[in-house]
C-alpha positions in Angstrom: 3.6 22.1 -11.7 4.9 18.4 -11.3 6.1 15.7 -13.7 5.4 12.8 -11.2 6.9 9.5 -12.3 4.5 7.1 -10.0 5.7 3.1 -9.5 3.8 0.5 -9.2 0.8 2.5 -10.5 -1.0 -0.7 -11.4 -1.5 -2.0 -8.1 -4.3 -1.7 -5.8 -3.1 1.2 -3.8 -1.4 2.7 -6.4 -3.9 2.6 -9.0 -6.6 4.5 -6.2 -3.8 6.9 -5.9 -4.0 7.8 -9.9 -7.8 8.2 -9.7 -7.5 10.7 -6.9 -4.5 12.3 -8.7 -6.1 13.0 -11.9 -10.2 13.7 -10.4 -8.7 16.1 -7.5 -5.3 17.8 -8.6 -5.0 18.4 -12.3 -3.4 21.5 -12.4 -0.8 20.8 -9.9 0.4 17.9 -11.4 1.5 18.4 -15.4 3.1 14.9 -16.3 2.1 11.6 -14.7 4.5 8.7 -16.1 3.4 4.6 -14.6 6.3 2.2 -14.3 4.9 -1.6 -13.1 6.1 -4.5 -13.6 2.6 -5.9 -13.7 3.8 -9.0 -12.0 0.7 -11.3 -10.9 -0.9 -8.4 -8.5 -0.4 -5.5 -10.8 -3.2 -5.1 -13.4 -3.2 -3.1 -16.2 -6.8 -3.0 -16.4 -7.2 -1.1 -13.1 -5.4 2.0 -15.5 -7.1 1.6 -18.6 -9.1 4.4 -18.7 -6.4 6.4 -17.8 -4.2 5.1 -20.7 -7.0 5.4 -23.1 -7.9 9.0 -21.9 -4.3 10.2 -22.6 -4.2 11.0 -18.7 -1.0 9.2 -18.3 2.2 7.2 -19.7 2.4 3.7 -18.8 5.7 2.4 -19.3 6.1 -1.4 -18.7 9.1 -1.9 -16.6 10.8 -2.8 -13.2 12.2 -0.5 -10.5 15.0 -2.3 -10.2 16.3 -1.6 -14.2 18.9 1.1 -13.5 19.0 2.2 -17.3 15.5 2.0 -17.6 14.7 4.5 -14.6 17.4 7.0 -15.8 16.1 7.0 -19.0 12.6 7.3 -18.2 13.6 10.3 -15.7 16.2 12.3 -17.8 14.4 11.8 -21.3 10.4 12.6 -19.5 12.4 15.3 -16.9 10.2 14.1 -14.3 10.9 15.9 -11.0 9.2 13.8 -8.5 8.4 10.0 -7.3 5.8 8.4 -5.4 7.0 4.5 -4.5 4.0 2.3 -4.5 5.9 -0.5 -5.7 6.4 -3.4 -3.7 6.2 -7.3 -3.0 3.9 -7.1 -0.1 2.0 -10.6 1.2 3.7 -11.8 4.4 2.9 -15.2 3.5 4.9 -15.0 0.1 7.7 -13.3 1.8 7.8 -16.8 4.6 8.2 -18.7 1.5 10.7 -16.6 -0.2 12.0 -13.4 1.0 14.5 -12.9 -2.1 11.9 -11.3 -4.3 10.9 -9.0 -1.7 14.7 -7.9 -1.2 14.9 -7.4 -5.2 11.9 -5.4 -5.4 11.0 -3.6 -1.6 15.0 -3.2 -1.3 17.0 -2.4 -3.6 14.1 -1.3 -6.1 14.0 1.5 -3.8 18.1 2.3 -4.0 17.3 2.4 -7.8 14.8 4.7 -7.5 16.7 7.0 -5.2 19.4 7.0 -7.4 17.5 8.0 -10.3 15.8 10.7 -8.0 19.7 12.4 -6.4 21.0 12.5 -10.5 18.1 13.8 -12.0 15.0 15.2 -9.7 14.9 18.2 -7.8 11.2 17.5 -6.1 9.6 15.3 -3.7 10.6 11.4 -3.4 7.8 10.1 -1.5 8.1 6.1 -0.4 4.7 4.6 0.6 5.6 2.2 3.5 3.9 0.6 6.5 2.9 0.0 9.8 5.1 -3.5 9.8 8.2 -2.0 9.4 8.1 -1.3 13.6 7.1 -4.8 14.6 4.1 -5.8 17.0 2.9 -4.1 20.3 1.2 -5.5 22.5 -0.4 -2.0 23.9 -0.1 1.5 23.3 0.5 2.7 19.3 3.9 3.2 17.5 5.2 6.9 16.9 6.9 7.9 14.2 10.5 7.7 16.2 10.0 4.1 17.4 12.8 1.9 16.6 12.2 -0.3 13.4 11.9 -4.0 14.7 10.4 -5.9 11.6 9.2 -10.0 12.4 8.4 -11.0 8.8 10.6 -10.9 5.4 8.6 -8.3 3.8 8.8 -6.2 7.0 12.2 -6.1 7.3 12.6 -5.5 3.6 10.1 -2.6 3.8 12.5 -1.4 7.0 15.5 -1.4 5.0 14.2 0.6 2.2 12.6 3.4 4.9 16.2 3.4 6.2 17.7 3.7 2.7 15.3 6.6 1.9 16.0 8.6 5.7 20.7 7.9 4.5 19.7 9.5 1.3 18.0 12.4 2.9 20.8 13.1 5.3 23.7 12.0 3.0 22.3 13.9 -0.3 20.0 16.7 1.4 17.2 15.6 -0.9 13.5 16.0 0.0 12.7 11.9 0.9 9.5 11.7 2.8 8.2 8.7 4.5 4.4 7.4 4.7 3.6 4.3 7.5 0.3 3.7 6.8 -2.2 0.9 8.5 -4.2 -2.3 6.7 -5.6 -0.8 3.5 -9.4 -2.5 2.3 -11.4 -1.5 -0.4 -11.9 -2.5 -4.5 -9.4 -3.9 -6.3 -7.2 -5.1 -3.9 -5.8 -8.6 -4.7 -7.5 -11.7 -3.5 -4.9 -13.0 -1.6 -5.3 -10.6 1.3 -7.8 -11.0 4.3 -11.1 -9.1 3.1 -11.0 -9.3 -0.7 -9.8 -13.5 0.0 -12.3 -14.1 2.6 -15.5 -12.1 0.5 -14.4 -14.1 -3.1 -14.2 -18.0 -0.8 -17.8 -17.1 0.3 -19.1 -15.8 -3.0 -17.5 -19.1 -4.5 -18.9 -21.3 -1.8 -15.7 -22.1 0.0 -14.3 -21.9 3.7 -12.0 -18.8 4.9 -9.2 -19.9 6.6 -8.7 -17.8 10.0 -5.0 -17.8 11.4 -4.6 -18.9 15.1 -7.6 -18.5 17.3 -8.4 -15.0 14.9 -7.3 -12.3 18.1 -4.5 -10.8 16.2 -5.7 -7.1 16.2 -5.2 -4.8 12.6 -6.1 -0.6 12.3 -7.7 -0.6 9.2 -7.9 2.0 6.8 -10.4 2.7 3.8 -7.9 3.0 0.4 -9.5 6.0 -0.7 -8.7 7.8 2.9 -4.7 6.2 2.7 -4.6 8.0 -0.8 -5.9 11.3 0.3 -3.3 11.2 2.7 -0.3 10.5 0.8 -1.8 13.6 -1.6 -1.7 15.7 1.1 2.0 14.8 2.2 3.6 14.8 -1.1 1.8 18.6 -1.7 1.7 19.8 1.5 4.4 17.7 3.7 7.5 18.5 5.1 11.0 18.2 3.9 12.5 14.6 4.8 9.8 13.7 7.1 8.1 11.0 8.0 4.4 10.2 9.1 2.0 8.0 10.6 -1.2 7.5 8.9 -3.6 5.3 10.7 -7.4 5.5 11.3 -7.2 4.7 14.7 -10.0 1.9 13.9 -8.4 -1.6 15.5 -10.3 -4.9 15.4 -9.3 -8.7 16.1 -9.2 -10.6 13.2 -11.9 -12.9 14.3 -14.0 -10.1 14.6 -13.4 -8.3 11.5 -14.1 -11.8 9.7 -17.5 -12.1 11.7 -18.4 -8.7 10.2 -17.7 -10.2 6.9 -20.0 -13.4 7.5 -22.6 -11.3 8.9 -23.1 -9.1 6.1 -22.9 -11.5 3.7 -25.7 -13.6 5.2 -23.0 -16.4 5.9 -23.0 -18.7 9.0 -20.1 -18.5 11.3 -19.4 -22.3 10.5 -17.6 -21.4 8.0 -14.7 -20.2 9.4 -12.0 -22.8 9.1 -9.4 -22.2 12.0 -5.5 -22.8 10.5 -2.6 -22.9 11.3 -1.2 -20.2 12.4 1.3 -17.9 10.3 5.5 -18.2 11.1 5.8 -15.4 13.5 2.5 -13.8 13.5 2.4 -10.5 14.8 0.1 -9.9 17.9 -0.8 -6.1 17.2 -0.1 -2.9 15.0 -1.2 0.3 16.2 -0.1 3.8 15.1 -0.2 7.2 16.7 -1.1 9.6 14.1 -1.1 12.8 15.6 2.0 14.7 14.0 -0.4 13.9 11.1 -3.5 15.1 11.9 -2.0 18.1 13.5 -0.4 19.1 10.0 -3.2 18.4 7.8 -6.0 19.2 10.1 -9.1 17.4 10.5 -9.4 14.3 8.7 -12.3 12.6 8.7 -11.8 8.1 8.0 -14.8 6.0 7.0 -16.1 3.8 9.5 -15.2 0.4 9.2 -18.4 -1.3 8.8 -19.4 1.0 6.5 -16.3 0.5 4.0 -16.5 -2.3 4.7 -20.1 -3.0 3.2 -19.0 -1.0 -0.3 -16.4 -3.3 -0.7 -18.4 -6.1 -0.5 -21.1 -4.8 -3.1 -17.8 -4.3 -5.2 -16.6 -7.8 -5.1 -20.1 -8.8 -5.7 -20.8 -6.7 -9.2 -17.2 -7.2 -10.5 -16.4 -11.2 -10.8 -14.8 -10.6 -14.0 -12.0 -8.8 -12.3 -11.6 -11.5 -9.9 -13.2 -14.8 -10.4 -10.3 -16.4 -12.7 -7.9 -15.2 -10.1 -9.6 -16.7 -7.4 -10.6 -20.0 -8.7 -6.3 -20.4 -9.0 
């Protein structure tokens, strides 16, 4: 039995993590406490019938108050953490990397210090593919030398380095997930799929960085959260895994996808500028992965792809406002 403190529980991967949690592994988890911040991408709504159920504690709150966290620990003796929290738009972190440093960074030394005084479990920190840089052939393993190209990259880096001192210097149980481009409902508009869906359903443009042959592995957000259940329950001390679908497409190509099954003609792409140090391709070797956990089966693409569409399309309330900003 587990008293789980999760962070960043309000968020779009997070929050798909909860569902799971509570639908799939009741018994094995006995307390689940939410810390967010609920800064503009975290939204309390995406918990509400969690909240209203009971099924967890929300406690509104930042990772990076000290007193807060060891309070919240010692007082609910939670035993484990799963780090969702994070800053995590490369095109904020070009603008400013400083909030990305406060939150990605040393949120993350909070939390760890919180975990060494007070937790005897598993301190899981949700990271990604970024963190290793671009390649331009061949996929990443999980011993590749961290070479991050944006601010929030290199913020995410520090914090999987923080997490791999603590292991060795404390002995504690810190594992590490790197996972690929998440899609699905609920993610915030401001990313690729969710930004480029809610412009078309609005009647605008989607602005396509570069000439659009950047190439992204994508994963579906409900096969990213099965994962991360099955390290944190199954995993193995202090390690650190690769979690990738194996499913890579250019960006152009992934936003023809889009167009086509939303009855949209390719004219309205609108070709930008391309982002400050735009990395060519991220690619991940998952086999120390699926050799642990066996088979595991990823939704294709396409087909994900066209779910998260219909989503988008039945829920404006949940994004319209946003969007129109």
């Amino acid at each position: 039995m587990t008293n789980l403190l999760i962070t960043g529980g309000a968020g779009f991967i997070g929050s798909h993590f909860i569902d799971l949690c509570i639908a799939t592994s009741p018994a094995k988890v006995s307390k689940i406490v939410v810390i967010d911040s609920l800064t503009y991408s975290g939204r309390l709504h995406n918990l509400k019938e969690h909240i209203s159920s009971g099924a967890i504690q929300f406690v509104h709150g930042d990772i990076t108050d000290t007193g807060l966290l060891h309070k919240l620990v010692k007082n609910e003796r939670l035993d484990s953490i799963i780090n969702f929290a994070a800053e995590s738009h490369v095109d904020r972190s070009i603008e400013s990397g400083l909030p990305f440093v406060q939150t990605n960074t040393l949120g993350t030394v909070a939390l760890l210090e919180a975990f060494r005084t007070f937790c005897t479990g598993v301190f899981l920190q949700i990271s990604t593919d970024e963190v290793y840089g671009s390649i331009h052939s061949g996929s990443w393993d999980e011993d590749e030398p961290l070479k991050p190209n944006s601010p929030y990259a290199a913020s995410k880096a520090s914090a999987d380095l923080l997490v791999l001192a603590y292991k060795k210097t404390f002995g504690i149980d810190a594992r590490i997930t790197r996972c690929s481009n998440n899609y699905g409902p609920r993610q915030f508009p401001e990313k690729i799929i969710p930004l480029f869906v809610t412009n078309i359903l609005l009647g605008k443009k989607v602005p396509l960085y570069g000439n659009g042959k950047n190439v992204r592995e994508w994963i579906n957000v409900a096969d990213h959260c099965r994962a991360i259940l099955a390290v944190f329950q199954k995993g193995r001390f202090g390690e650190v895994y690769n979690v990738g679908s194996g499913q890579e497409i250019t960006n152009l190509e992934l936003t023809r996808m889009i167009l086509k099954h939303m009855r949209t003609a390719e004219n309205q792409i609108d070709y930008v500028e391309d982002r400050l140090g735009h990395d060519v391709r991220y690619s991940l070797n998952s086999l120390k992965f699926l050799k642990e956990f066996g088979e595991f089966e990823f939704q294709p693409l396409e087909n994900g792809l066209v779910d998260t569409i219909k989503w988008y399309v039945e829920h404006p309330n949940w994004w319209r406002e946003i969007s129109e900003k």
